[in-house]
ROVEXLUM-310045 format. One record per atom (N, C-alpha, C): atom name; residue number from 1; x, y, z; residue in one letter. Coordinates in nm, 2 decimals. Layout:
<atoms>
+---------+--------+--------+--------+--------+------+
! drentor ! kolvex !      X !      Y !      Z ! doba !
+---------+--------+--------+--------+--------+------+
!      CA !    NUM !      X !      Y !      Z !    A !
...
+---------+--------+--------+--------+--------+------+
</atoms>
This chain:
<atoms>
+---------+--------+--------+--------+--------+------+
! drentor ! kolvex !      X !      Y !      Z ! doba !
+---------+--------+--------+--------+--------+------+
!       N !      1 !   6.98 !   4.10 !   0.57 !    X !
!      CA !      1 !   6.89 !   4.21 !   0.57 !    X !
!       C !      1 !   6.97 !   4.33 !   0.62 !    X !
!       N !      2 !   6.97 !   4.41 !   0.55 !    X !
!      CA !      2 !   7.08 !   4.54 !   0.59 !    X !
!       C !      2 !   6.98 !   4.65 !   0.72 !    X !
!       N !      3 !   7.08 !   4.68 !   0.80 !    X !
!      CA !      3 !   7.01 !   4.73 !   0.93 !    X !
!       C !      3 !   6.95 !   4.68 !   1.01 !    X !
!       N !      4 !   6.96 !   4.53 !   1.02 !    X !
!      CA !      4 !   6.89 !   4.46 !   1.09 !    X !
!       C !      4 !   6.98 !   4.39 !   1.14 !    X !
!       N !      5 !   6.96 !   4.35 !   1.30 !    X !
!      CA !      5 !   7.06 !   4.28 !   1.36 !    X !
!       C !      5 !   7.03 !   4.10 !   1.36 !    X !
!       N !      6 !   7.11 !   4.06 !   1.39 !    X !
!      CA !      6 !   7.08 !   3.90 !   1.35 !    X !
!       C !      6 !   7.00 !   3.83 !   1.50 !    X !
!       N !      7 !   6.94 !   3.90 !   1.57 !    X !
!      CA !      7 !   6.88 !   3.88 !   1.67 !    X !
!       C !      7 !   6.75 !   3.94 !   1.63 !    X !
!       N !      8 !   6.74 !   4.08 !   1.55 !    X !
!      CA !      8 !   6.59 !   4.08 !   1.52 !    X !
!       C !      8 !   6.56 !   4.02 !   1.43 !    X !
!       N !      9 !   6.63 !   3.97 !   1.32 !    X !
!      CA !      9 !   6.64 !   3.89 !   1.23 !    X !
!       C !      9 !   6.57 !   3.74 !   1.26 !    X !
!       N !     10 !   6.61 !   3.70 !   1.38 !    X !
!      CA !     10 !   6.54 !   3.62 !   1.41 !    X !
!       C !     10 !   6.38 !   3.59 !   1.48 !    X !
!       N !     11 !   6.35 !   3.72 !   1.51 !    X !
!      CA !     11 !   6.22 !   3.68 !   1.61 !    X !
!       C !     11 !   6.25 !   3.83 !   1.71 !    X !
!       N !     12 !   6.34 !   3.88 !   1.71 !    X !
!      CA !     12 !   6.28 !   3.97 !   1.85 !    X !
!       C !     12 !   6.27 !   4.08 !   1.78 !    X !
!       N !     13 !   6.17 !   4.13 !   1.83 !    X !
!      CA !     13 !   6.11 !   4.26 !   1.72 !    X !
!       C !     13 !   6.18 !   4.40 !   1.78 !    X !
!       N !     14 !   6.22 !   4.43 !   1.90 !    X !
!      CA !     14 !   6.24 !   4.53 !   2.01 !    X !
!       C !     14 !   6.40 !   4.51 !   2.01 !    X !
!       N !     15 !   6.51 !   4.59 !   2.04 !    X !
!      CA !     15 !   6.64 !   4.57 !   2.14 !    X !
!       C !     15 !   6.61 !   4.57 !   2.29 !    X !
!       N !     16 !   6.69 !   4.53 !   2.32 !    X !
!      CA !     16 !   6.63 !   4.58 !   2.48 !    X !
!       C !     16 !   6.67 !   4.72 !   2.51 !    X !
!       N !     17 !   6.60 !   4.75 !   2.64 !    X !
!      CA !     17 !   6.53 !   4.86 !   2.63 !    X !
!       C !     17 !   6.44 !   4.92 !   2.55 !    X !
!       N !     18 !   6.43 !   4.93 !   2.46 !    X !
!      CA !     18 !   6.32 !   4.94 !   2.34 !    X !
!       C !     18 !   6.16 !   4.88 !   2.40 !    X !
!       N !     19 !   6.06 !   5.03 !   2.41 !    X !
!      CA !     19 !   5.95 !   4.98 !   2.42 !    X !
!       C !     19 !   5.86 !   4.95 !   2.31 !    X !
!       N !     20 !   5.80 !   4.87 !   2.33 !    X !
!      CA !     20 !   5.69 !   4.83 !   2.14 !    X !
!       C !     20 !   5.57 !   4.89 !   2.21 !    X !
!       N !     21 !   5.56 !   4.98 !   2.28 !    X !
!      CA !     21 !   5.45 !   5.07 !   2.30 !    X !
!       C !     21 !   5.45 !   5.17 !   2.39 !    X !
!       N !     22 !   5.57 !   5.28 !   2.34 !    X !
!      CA !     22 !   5.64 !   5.39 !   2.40 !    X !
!       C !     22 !   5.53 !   5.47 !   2.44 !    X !
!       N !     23 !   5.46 !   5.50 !   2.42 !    X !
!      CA !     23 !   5.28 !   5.64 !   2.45 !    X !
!       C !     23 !   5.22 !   5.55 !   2.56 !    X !
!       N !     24 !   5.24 !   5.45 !   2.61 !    X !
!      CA !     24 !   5.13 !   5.35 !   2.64 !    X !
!       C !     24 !   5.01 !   5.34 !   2.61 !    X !
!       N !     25 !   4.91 !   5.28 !   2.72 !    X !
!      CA !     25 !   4.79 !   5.26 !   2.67 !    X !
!       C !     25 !   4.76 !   5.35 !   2.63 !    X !
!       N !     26 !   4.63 !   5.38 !   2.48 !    X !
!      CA !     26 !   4.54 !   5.52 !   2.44 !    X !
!       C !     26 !   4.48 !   5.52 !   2.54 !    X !
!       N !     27 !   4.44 !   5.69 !   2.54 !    X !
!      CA !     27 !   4.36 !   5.76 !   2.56 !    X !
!       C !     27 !   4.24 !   5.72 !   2.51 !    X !
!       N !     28 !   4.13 !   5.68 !   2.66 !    X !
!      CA !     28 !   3.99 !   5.67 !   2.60 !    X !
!       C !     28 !   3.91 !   5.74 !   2.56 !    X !
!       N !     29 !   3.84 !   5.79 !   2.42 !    X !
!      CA !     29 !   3.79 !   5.88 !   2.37 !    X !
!       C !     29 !   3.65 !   5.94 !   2.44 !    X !
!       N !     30 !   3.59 !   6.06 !   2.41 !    X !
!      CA !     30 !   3.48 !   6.11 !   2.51 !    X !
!       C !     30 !   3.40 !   5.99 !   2.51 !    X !
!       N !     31 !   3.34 !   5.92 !   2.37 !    X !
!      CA !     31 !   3.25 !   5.82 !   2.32 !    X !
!       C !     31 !   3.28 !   5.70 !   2.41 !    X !
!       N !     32 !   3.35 !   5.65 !   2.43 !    X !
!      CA !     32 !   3.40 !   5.51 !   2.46 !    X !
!       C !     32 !   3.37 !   5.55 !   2.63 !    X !
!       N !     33 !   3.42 !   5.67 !   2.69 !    X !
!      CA !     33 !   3.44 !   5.70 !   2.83 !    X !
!       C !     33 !   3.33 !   5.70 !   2.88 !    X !
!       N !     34 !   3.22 !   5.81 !   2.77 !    X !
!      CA !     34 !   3.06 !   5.75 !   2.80 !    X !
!       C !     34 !   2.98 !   5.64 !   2.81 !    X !
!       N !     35 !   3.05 !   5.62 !   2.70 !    X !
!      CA !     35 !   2.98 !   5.39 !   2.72 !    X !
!       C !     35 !   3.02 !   5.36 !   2.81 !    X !
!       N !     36 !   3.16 !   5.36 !   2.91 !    X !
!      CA !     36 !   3.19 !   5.29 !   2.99 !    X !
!       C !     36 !   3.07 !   5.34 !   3.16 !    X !
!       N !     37 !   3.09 !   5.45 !   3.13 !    X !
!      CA !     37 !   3.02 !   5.46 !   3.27 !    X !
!       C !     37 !   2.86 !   5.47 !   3.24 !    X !
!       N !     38 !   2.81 !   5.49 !   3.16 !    X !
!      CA !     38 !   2.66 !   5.41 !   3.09 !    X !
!       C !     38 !   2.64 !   5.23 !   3.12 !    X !
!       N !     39 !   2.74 !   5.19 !   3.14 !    X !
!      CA !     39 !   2.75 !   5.02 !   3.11 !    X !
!       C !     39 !   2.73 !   4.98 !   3.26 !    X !
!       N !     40 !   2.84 !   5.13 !   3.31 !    X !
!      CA !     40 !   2.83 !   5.08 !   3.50 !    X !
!       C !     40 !   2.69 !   5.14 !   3.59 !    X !
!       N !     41 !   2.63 !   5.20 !   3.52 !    X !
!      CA !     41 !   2.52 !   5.23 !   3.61 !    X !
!       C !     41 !   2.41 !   5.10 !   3.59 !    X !
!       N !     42 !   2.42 !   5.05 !   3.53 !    X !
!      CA !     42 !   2.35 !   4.88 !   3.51 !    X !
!       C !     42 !   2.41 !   4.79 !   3.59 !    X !
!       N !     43 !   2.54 !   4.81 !   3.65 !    X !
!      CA !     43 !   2.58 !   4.69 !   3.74 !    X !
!       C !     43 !   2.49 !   4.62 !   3.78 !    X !
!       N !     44 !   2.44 !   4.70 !   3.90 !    X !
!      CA !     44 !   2.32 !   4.61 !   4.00 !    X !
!       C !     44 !   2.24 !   4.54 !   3.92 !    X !
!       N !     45 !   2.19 !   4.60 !   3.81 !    X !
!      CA !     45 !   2.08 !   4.53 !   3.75 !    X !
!       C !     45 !   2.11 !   4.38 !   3.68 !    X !
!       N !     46 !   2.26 !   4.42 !   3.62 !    X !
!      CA !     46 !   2.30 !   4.29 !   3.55 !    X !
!       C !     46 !   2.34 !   4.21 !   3.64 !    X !
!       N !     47 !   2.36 !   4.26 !   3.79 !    X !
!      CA !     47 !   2.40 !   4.14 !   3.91 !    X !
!       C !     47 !   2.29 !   4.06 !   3.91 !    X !
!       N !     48 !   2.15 !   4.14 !   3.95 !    X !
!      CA !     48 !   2.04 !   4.07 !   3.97 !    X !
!       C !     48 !   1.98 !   3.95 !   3.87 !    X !
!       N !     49 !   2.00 !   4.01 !   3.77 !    X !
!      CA !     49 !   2.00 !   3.92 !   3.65 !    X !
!       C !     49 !   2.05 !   3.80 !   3.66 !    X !
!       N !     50 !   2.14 !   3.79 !   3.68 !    X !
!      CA !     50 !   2.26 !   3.69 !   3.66 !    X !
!       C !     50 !   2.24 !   3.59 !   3.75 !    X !
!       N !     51 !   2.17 !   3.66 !   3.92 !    X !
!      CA !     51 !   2.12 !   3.58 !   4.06 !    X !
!       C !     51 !   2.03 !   3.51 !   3.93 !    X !
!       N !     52 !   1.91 !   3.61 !   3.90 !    X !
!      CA !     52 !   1.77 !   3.56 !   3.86 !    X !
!       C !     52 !   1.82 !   3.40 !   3.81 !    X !
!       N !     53 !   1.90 !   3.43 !   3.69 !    X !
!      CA !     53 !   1.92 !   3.34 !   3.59 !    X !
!       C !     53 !   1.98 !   3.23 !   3.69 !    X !
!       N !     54 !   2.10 !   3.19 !   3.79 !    X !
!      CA !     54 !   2.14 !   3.12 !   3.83 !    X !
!       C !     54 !   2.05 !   3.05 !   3.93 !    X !
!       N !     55 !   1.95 !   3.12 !   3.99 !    X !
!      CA !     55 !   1.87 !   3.06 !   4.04 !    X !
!       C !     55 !   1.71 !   2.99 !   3.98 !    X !
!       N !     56 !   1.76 !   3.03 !   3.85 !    X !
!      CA !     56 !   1.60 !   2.94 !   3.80 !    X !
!       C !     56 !   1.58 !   2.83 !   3.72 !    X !
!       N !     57 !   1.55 !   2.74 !   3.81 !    X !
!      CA !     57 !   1.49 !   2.60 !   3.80 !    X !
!       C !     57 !   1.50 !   2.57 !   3.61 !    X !
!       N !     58 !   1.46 !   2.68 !   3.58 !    X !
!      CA !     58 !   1.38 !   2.67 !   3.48 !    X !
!       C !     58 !   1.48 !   2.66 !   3.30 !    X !
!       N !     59 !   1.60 !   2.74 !   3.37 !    X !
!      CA !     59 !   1.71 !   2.80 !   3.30 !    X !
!       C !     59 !   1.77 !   2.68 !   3.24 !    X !
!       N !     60 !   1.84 !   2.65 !   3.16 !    X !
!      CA !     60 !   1.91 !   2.58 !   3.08 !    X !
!       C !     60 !   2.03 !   2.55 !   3.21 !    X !
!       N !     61 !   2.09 !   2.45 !   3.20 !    X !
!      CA !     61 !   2.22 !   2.39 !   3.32 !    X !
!       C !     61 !   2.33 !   2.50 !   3.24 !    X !
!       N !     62 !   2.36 !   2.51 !   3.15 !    X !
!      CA !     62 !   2.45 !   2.57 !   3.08 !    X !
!       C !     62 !   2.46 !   2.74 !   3.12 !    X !
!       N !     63 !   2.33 !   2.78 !   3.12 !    X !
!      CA !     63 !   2.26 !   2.91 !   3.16 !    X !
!       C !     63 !   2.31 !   2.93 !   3.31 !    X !
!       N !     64 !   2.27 !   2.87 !   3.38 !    X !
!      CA !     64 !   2.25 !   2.86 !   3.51 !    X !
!       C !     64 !   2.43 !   2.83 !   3.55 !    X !
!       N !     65 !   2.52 !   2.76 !   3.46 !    X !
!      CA !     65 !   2.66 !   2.76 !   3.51 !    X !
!       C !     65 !   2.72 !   2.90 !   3.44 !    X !
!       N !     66 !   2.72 !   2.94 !   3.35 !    X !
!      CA !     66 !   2.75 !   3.06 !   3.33 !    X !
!       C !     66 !   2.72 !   3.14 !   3.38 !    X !
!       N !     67 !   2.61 !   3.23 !   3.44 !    X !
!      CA !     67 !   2.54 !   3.33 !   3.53 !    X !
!       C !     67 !   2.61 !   3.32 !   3.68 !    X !
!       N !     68 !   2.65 !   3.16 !   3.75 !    X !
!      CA !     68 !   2.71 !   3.12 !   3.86 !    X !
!       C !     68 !   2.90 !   3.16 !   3.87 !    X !
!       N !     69 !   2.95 !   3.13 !   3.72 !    X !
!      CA !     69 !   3.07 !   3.16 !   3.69 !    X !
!       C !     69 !   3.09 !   3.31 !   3.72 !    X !
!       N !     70 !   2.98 !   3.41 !   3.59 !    X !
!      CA !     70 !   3.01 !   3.53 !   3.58 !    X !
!       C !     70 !   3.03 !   3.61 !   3.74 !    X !
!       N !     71 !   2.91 !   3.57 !   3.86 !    X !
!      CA !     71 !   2.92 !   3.62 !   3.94 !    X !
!       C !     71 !   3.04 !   3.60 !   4.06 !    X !
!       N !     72 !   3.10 !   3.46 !   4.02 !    X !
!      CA !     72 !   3.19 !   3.40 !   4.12 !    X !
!       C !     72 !   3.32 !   3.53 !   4.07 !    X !
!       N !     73 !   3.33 !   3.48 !   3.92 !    X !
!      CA !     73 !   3.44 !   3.62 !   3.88 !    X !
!       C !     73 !   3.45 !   3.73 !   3.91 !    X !
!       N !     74 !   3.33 !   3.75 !   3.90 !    X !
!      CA !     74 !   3.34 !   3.95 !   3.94 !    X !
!       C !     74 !   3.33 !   3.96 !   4.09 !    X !
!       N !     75 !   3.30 !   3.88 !   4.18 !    X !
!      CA !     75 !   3.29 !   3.88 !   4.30 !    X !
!       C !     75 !   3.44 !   3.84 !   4.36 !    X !
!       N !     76 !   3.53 !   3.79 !   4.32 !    X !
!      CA !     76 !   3.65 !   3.72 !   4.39 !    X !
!       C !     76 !   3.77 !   3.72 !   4.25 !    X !
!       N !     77 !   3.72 !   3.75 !   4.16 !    X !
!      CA !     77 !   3.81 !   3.75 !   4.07 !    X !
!       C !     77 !   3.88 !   3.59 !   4.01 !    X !
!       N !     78 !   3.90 !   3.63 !   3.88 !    X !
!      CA !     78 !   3.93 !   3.47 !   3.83 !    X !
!       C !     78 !   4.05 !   3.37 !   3.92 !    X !
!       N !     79 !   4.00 !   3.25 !   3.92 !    X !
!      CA !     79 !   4.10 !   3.15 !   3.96 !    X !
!       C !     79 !   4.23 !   3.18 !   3.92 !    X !
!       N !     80 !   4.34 !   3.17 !   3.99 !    X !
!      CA !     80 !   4.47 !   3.14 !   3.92 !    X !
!       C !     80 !   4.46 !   2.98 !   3.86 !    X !
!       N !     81 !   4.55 !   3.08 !   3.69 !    X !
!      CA !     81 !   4.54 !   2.93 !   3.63 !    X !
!       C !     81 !   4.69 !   2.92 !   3.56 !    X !
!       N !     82 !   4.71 !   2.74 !   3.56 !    X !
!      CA !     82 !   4.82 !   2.69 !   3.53 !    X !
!       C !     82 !   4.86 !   2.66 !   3.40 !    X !
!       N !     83 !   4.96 !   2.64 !   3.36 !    X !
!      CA !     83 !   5.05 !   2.59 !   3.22 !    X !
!       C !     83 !   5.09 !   2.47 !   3.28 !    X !
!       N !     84 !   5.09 !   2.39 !   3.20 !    X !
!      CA !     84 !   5.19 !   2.28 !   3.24 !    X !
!       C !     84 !   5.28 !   2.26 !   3.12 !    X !
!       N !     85 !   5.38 !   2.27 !   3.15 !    X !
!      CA !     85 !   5.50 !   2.23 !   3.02 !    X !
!       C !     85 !   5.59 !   2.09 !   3.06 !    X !
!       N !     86 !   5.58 !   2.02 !   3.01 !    X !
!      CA !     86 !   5.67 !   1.90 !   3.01 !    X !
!       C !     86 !   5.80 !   1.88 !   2.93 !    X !
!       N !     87 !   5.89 !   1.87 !   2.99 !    X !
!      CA !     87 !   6.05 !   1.84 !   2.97 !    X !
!       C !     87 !   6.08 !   1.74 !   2.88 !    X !
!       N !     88 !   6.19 !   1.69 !   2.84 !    X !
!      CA !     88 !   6.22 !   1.55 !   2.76 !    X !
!       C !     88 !   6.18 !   1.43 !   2.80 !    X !
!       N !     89 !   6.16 !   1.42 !   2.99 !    X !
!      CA !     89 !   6.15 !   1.31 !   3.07 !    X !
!       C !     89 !   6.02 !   1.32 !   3.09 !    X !
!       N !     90 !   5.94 !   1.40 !   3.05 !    X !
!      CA !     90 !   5.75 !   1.38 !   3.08 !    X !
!       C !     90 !   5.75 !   1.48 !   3.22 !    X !
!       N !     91 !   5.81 !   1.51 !   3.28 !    X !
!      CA !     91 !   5.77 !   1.58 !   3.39 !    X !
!       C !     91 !   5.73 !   1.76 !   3.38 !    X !
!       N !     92 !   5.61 !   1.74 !   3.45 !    X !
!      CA !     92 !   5.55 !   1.86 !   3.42 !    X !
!       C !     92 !   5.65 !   1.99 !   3.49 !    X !
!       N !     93 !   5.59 !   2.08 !   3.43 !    X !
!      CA !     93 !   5.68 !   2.23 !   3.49 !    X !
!       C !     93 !   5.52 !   2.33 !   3.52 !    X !
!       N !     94 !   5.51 !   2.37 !   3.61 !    X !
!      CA !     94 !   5.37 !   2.48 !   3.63 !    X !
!       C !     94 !   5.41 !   2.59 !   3.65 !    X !
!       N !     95 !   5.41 !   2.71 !   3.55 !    X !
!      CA !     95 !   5.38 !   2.81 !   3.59 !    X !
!       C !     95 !   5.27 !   2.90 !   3.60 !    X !
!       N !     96 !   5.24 !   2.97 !   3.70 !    X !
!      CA !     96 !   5.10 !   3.01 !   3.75 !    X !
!       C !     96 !   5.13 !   3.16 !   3.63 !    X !
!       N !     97 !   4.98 !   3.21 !   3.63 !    X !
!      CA !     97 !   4.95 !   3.32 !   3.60 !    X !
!       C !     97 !   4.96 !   3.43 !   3.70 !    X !
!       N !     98 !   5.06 !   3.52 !   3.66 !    X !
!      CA !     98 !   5.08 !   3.65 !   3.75 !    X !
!       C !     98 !   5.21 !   3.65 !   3.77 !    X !
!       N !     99 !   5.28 !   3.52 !   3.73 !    X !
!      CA !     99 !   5.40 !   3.50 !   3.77 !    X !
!       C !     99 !   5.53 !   3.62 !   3.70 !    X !
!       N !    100 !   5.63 !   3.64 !   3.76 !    X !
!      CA !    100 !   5.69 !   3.68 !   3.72 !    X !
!       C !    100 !   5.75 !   3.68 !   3.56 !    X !
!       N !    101 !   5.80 !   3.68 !   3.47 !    X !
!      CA !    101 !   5.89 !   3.59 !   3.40 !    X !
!       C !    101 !   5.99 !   3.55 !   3.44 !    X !
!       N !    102 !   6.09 !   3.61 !   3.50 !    X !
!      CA !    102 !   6.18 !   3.57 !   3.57 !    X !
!       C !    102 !   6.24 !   3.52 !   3.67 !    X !
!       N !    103 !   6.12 !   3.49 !   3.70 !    X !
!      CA !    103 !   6.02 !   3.36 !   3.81 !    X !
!       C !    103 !   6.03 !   3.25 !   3.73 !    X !
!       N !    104 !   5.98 !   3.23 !   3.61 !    X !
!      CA !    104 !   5.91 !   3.13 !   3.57 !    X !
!       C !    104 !   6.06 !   3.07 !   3.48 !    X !
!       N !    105 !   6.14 !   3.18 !   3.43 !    X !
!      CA !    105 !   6.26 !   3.12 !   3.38 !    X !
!       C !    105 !   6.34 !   3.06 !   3.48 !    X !
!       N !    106 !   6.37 !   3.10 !   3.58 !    X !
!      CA !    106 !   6.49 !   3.04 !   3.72 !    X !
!       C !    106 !   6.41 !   2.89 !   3.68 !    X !
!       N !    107 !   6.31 !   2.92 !   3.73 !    X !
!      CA !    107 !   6.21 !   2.75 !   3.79 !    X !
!       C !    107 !   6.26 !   2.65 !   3.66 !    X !
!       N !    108 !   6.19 !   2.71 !   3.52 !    X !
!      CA !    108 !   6.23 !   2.67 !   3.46 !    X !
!       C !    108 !   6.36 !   2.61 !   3.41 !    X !
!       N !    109 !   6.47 !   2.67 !   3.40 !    X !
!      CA !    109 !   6.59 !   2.66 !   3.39 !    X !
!       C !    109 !   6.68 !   2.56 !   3.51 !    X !
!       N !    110 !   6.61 !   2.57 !   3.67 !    X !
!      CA !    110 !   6.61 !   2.48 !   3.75 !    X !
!       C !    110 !   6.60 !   2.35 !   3.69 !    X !
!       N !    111 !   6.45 !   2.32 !   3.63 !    X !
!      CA !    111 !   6.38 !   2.18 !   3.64 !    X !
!       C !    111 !   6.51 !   2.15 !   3.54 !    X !
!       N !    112 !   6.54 !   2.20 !   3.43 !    X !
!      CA !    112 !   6.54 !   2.17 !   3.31 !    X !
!       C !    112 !   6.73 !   2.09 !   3.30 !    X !
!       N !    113 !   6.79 !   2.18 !   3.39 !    X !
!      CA !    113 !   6.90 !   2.16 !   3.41 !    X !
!       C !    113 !   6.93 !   2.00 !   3.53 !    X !
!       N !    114 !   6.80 !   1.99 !   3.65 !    X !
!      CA !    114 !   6.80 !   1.89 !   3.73 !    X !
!       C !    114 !   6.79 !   1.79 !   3.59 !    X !
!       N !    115 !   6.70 !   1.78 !   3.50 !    X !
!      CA !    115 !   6.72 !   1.67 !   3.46 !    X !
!       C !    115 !   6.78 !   1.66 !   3.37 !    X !
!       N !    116 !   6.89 !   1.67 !   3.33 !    X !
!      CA !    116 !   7.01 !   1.68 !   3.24 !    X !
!       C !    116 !   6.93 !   1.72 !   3.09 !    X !
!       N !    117 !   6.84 !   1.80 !   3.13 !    X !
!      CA !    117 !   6.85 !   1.85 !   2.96 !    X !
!       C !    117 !   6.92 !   1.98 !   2.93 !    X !
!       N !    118 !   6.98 !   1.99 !   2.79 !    X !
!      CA !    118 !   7.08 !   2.07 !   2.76 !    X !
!       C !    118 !   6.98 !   2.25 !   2.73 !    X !
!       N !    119 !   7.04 !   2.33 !   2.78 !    X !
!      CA !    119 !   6.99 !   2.42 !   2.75 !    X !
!       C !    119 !   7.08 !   2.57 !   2.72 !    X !
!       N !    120 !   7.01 !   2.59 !   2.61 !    X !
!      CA !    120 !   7.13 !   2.69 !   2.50 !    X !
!       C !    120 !   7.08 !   2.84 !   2.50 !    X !
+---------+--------+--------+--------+--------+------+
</atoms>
């Protein structure tokens, strides 16, 4: 492929340094900016809702764990959650969410080297 290096040739879309989204995030439009703070003046109401729902006898179990989920989230924010990757030898590898990458490659590259697998 002419002008193309044999590294994006393969899968990497970017050189390094190269941002794949140089402007960053857009600009939220007047419309969208209005929905958003239209959506937040219902907070309370959708809180109450959600109590209503989680506390009624009456609600579906399904109902009642979702309404209990939504408010545990917005109250404390989602659980940290795991990957498990397993090596040649079955042994798991966990990297959490939030982790660095370069976190998760050392660890990685750690396990992977302890157990003699080859890595290129």
């Amino acid at each position: 492929m002419p002008g193309i290096s044999e590294k994006t040739a393969r899968g990497r879309q970017f050189m390094p340094g190269q941002s794949g989204n140089p402007g960053g995030r857009p600009r939220m439009t007047d419309e969208q900016r209005a929905a958003a703070i239209t959506a937040r003046e219902f907070t309370a109401d959708a809180i109450k809702t959600l109590i209503q729902i989680m506390k009624d006898p009456k609600a579906s179990a399904s109902a009642r764990v979702s309404a209990a989920c939504a408010i545990l989230d917005r109250g404390w924010g989602r659980a940290p959650q795991t990957v498990e990757i397993g090596n040649k030898n079955g042994q798991p590898l966990e990297i959490k969410a939030g982790m660095l990458p370069e976190e998760a490659t050392r660890i990685y590259l750690e396990r992977v080297r302890g157990q003699g697998v080859g890595v290129h």
